[in-house]
N, C-alpha and C positions, 0 to 999 in steps of 0.2 A: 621299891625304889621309885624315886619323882621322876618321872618322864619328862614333865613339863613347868616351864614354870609358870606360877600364878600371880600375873602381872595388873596393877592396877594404874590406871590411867587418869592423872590430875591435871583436868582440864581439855572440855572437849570440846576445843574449838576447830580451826583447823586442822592445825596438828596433829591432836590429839586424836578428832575422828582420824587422821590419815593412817597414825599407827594401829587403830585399831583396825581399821578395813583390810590393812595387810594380815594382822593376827590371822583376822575371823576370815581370809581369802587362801590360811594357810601357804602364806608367804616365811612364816615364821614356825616352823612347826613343832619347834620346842618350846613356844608358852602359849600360854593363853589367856584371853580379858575376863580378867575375875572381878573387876570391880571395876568403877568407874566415878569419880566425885569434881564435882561442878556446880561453882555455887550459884548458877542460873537455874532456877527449877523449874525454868522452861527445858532446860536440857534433857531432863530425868523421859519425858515421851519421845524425845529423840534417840535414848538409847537404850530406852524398850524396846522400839520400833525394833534397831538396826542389831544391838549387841543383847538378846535376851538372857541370855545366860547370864550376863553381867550385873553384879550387885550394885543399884545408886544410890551415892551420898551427896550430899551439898555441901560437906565439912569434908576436908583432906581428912583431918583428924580422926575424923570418926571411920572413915576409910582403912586409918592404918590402923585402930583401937579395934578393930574390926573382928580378925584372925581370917579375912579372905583372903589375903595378897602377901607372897614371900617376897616380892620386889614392884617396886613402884615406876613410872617414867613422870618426869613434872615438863606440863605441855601449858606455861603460866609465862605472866610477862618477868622480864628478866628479874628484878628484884627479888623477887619471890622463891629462886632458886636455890640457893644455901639454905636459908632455912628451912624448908619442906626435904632436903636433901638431910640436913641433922637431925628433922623431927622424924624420918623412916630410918636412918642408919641407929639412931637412939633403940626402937622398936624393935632392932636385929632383922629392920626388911632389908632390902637388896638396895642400892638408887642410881638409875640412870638422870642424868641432868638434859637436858634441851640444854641445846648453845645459845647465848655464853653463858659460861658455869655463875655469873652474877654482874655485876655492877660495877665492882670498884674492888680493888686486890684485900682491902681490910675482911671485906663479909667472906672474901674467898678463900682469905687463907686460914681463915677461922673453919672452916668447912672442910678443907685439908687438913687440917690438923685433930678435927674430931674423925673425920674418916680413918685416919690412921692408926686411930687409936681402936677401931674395930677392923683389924687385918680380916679377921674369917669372913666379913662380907664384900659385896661385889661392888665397884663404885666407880661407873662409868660416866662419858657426856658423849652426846648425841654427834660425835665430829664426822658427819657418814661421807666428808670427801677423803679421810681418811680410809676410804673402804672402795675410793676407786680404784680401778686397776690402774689408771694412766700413772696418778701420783704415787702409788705403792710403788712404780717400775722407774719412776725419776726419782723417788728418795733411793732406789737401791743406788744408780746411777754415781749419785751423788755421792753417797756414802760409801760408796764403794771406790770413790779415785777416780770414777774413768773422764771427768773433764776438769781434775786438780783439784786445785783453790781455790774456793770462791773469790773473785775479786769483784764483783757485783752483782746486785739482780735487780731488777725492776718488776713491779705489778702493774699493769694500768688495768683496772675493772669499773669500769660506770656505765654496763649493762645493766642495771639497776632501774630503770626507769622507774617513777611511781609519778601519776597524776595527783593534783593535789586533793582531788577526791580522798583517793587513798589514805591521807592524813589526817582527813574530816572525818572518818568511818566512827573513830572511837575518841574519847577525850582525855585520854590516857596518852597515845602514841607521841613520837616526838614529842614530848615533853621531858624535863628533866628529871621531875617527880614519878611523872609513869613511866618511862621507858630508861630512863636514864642517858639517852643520847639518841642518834643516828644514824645515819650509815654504818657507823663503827662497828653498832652494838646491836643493829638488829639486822641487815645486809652482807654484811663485809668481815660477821667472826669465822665463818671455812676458810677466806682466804686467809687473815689474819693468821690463823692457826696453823695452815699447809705454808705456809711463807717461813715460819721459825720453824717448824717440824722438818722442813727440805733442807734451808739456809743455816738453820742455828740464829742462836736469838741476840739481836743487836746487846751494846753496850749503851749506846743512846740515841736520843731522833731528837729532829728539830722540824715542827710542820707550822704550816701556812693550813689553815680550817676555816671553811666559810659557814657561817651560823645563818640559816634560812634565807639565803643566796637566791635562788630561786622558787622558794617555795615558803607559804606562808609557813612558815613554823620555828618554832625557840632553837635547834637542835640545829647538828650538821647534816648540809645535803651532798657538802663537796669539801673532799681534803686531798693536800698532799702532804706527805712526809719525807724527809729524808733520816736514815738512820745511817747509823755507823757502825759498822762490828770491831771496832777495836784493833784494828789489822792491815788499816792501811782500806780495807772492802768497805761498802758505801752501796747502798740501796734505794731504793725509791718505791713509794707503794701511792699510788690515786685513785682515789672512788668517789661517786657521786651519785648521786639518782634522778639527774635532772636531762640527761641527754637520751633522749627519742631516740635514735642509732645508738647502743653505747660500743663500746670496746672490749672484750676481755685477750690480754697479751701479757706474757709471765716472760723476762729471759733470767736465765741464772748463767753465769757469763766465768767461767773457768779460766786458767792459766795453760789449763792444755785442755780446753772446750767448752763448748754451748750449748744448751738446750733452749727453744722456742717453744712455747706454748700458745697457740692459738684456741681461743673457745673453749678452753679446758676439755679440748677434743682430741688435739692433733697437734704430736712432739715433735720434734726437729733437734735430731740428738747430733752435734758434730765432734767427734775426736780428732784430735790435731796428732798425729803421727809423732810429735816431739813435742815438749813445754814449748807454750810460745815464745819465751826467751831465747831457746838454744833456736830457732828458728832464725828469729831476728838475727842472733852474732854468728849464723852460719851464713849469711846472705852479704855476696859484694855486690858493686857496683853494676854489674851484670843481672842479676836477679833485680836489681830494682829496677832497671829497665824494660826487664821483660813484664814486673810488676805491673811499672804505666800502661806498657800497650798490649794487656793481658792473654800475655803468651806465659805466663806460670803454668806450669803441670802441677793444677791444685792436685790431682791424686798422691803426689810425692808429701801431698802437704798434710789431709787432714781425709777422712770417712764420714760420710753421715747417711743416717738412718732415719728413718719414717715410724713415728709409736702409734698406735690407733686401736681402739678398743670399742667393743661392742658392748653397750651395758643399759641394760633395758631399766626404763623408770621405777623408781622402789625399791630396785636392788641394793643401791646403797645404802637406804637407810634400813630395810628389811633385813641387812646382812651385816650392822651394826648390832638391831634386834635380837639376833640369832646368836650373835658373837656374845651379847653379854649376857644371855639364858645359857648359852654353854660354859662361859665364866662359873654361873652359879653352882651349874650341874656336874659339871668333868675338869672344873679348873682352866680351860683353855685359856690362856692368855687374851687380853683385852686388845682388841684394836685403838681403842681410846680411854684412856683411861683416866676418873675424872681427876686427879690431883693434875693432870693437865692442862684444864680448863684455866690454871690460872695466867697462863704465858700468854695467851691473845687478850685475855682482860687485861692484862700488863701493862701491853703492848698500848691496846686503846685509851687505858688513860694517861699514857705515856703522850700519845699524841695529845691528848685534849690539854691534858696541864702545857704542852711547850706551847698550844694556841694560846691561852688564856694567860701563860706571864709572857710571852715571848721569848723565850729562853730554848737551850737546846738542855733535854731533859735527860737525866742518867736513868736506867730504865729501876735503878735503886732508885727512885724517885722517896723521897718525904710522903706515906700514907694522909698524913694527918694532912699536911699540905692540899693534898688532890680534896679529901674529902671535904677541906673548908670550902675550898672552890664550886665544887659542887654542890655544897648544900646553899652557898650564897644564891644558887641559879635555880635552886628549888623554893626556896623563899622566896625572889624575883615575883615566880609565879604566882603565889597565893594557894598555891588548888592542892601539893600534898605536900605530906610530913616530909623534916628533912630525915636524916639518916643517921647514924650511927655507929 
């Protein structure tokens, strides 16, 4: 029987060395780096050095034609993701995806639907804040009743900083052609992700996106969005990478309570003892005075508690790792599963089409629609192919 599984690594940049450092640190102890393919063949002596046991290719391809690797992780720029994801699920490997599972919902759903059509293999994406304990214990929260209806939530995350060094590194990045966007799509898919995975997923947004705002580059450095769930509930999500001090504050704002997220460290969970309606029509004229000169007996009113979690660096993604080598091995259910990847890509080019017509966009958006837009801004460029 397979103890372990034999995982090959496309793309060893940082990522990629990261997940293998955890492998080979036995962080992961049901797989191990059996291969490893990176088409720098300056790479091939960096991962003699560090991963010898590991087989080097400079073709994914030849990687999965191989017979070293029962499952793959793709640690490549976004675009690249579905396809290397069809061309190992074709071969009967395994494919975990790097976030976000691609570009734009066409390449995506095309990737889910060949996935699908191989049930017996495993087919995850990298969503490892899915694998915190904070937001595991606020989606139970959620889904479980204890602060109602969502009637709103707000993100603010533009902890994000990046110098514009940062942008210069590679001539790829922020670009429309290499990266396919911004904050959206290389910063801000965890949140994206945990924002509909907690909330449940808007019916439509209407964003205000600033295109190289503060920072030389084609792409977004700074957006807001407003979304609407269909229900009367209404959201707000802002990020950016241009503030030196940033923010990260999450509230999801119930009918009988609130949760606060500071730092995606430290919850602020309040139950309201009754729906805050029956609250309101049980208050006279008396209680709203004691309201003003705050002699309420909040205890009669509502409970809250403190979430706090201890979780040491790598664990989340290592225990993502783990989750879908147990997937392969014992069936265990997936923490992330990749046919979900396509709800934050959605999401994102939800936002970018309402910047780019001005419109508030149904998250059924028009495919074709989005992709003409986008490939008009890869063209703009001159430097790559449009899309497809």
């Amino acid at each position: 029987m397979t103890t372990k599984v034999r995982l090959g690594i496309i793309g060893l940049g940082a990522q990629g060395s990261m997940y293998a450092r955890f492998i080979a640190d036995g962080l992961v102890p049901n797989m191990e780096v059996a291969a490893i393919a990176d088409h720098n063949p300056e790479k091939a002596a960096i991962a003699a050095e560090s991963f010898p046991d590991a087989a080097f290719f400079e073709d994914y391809l030849d990687l999965l034609d191989s017979g070293t690797v029962n499952a793959i992780v793709t640690c490549v720029p976004h675009f690249l993701h579905p396809q290397m994801g069809m061309d190992a699920l074709q071969r009967n490997i395994h494919a975990l995806l790097e976030k976000p599972a691609g570009v734009y919902t066409r390449q995506v759903a095309e990737l889910n639907a060949f996935a699908a059509s191989k049930p017996d293999l495993s087919f995850g994406i990298m969503f490892n804040q899915r694998n915190n304990p904070l937001y595991i214990r606020l989606k139970e929260i959620v889904d479980n009743g204890e602060i109602g209806t969502i009637l709103r939530t707000n993100w603010i995350i533009t902890n994000w900083w990046r110098p514009q060094g940062y942008y210069d590194q590679s001539a790829w990045r922020a670009t429309w052609g290499g990266e396919g966007g911004g904050v959206l799509v290389n910063q801000a898919p965890h949140q994206l992700d945990l924002w509909q995975w907690i909330c449940g997923v808007p019916k439509s947004v209407y964003s205000k996106v600033a295109f190289g705002y503060r920072r030389n580059i084609a792409v977004e450095d700074e957006v807001t969005a407003l979304v609407d769930y269909g229900n009367g509930a209404t959201g707000v999500f802002i990020t950016a990478t241009h503030e030196l001090t940033g923010t990260d504050r999450f509230e999801i704002v119930g009918d009988q309570g609130k949760i606060v997220v500071e730092n995606s460290k430290t919850a602020t969970v309040t139950r309201l003892n009754r729906p805050e309606r029956e609250l309101s029509e049980s208050m006279g004229m008396d209680d709203v005075t004691k309201l003003f000169m705050g002699q309420l007996n909040v205890d009669e009113l509502y409970t809250q508690e403190t979430i706090e979690f201890d979780s040491a660096w790598g664990a989340q993604h290592s225990g993502v790792l783990e989750n879908f080598a147990a997937n392969i091995l014992e069936g265990t259910p997936l923490l992330a599963p990749g046919s979900d990847g396509i709800q934050g890509v959605r999401l994102a080019n939800a936002i970018h089409l309402s910047a780019w017509t001005g419109q508030e966009v149904s998250l059924d958006f028009d495919e074709d629609v989005f992709l003409a837009e986008l490939n008009s801004r890869i063209a703009a460029e001159g430097t790559f192919p449009e899309r497809n």
